[in-house]
N, C-alpha and C positions, 0 to 999 in steps of 0.2 A: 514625495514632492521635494520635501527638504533636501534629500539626499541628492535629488535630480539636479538641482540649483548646484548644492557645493559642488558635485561632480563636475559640470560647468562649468564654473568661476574657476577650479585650479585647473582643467585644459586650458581654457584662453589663459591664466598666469603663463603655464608650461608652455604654449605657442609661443607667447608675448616673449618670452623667455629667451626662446629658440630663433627668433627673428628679428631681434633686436640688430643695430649693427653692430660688426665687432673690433674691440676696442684692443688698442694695439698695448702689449704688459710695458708698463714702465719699471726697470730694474731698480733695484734695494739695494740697500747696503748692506742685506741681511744675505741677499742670494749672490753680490758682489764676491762674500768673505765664504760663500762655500766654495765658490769658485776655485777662488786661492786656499780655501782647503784638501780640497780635492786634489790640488797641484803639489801641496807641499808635503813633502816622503813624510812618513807616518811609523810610529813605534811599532815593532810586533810581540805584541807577551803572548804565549803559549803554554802549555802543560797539560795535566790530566786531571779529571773529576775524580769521585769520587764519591760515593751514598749509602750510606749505611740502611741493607737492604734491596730492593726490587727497584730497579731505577726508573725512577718518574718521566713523563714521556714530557712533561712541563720545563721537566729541569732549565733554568736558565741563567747564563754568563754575563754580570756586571761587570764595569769598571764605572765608578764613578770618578768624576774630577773634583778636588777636593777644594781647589781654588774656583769652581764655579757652581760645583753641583751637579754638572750636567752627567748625564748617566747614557752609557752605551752600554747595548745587549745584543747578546744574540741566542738561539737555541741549537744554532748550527752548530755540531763538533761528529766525532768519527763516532758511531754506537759501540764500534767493537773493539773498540782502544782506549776508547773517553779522551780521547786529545782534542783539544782545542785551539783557536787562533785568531787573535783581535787584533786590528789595526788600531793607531791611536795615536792623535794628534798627542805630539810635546805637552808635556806636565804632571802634575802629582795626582797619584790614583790611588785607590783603595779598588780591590779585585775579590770580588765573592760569587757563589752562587746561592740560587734558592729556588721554591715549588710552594704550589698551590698545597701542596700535599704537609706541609711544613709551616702554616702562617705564622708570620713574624720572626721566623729563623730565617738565618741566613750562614753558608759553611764560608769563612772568609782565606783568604792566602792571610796568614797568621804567623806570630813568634811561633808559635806552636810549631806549624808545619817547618820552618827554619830551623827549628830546637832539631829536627830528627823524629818526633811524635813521640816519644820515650815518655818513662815513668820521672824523669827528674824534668821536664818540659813544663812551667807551672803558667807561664803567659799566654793566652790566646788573644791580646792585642793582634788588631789588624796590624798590617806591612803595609805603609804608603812605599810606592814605588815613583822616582822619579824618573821620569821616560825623555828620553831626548830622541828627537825624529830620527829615521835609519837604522835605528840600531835591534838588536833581539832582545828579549827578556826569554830563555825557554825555563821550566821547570816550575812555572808560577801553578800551583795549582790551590784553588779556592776550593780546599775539602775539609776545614777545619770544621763542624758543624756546632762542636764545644763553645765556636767561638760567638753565637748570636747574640751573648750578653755584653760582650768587647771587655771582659777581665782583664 
């Protein structure tokens, strides 16, 4: 009987829901500014991955912004090339990847990978990359794995 009642009550919620009049969206400033982000050309960094091992189906491409935090990803890139390709609003970025397969690493674009990846390469400091809209970044690739401790 209990069950009959709740059953009940959340159809007529769900109708009530569904038949309400509808109310016209009043625009943000939040959705104003995607607007004009979506309008204003955008950085492109690229490169190639990298995994030491059987490559995770997880795998995934940060860029954080380091003046805000804000983090874009994606899992998109080529499987049989490992190239990848971010768009990216203007600013300072740090670019890594990581996997479920890995908790709490993460392979960063690093001195390291700048060094050449050699035996005298001793930094795996991330690479902040300064990105100004239009332009390329290619060769960036976040496969340093050495680097999750930020040495």
């Amino acid at each position: 009987m209990k069950k009959t009642i709740f059953f009940l009550l959340l159809s007529m919620s769900f109708w009530a829901c569904q038949t309400a009049s509808e109310e016209q969206p009043v625009q943000t400033e939040t959705q104003e500014q995607t607007k004009d982000q979506a309008a204003t050309p955008k950085a492109t960094v690229s490169g190639k991955l990298a995994y030491p091992g059987h490559l995770p189906k997880d795998l995934t491409i940060v860029a954080r912004n380091i003046g805000t935090g804000a983090m874009m990803t994606t899992r998109e890139f080529d499987r049989s090339t490992l190239e990848y390709e971010l768009k990216l609003p203007a600013g300072q970025y740090e670019i890594f990847s990581l996997t479920q397969s890995r908790p709490g690493q993460k392979a960063y674009y690093s001195e390291y990978m700048l060094c050449g990846e050699g035996p005298n390469c001793k930094s795996h400091r991330p690479v902040i990359l300064n990105l100004e809209a239009g332009k390329n970044y290619p060769h960036i690739s976040p496969s340093d794995w050495a680097a999750f401790d930020k040495k």
